[in-house]
N, C-alpha and C positions, 0 to 999 in steps of 0.2 A: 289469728294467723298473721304473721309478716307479711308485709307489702311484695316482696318481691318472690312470690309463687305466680306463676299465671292462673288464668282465670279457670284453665282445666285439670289444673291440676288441683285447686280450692278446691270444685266441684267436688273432683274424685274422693277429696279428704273428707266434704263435709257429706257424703253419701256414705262412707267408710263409718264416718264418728257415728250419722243414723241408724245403720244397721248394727252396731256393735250392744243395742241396748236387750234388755231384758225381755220377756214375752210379756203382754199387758196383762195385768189383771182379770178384764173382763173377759180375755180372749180364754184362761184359764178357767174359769166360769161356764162358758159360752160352751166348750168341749169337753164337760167333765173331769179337768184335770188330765185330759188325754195328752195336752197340748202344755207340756211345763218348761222345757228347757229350749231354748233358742242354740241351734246344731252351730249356726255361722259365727256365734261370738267369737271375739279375737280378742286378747290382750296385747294393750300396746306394747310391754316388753316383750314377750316371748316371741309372738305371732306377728312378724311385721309385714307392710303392704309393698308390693311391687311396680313402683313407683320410681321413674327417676326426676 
């Protein structure tokens, strides 16, 4: 990320980029495959964050 974001809004992005990944493996294991798709994914074209 560039220098010239503040520090809260780094945060925000780098807690954004966290949640945007997959469900784990084991967790799909762990639940019988109950547990497969992650509801909160966003892609960064379509779905952008509300952020100024």
């Amino acid at each position: 990320m560039g220098k010239q974001k503040s520090a809260s809004t780094k945060r925000k992005l780098g807690k954004a980029a966290k949640s945007t990944r997959r469900v784990p493996l084991f967790v799909m294991a762990k639940t019988a495959r109950k547990v497969t798709r992650n509801l909160k994914r966003r892609h960064w074209r379509s779905r952008k964050l509300k952020l100024k």
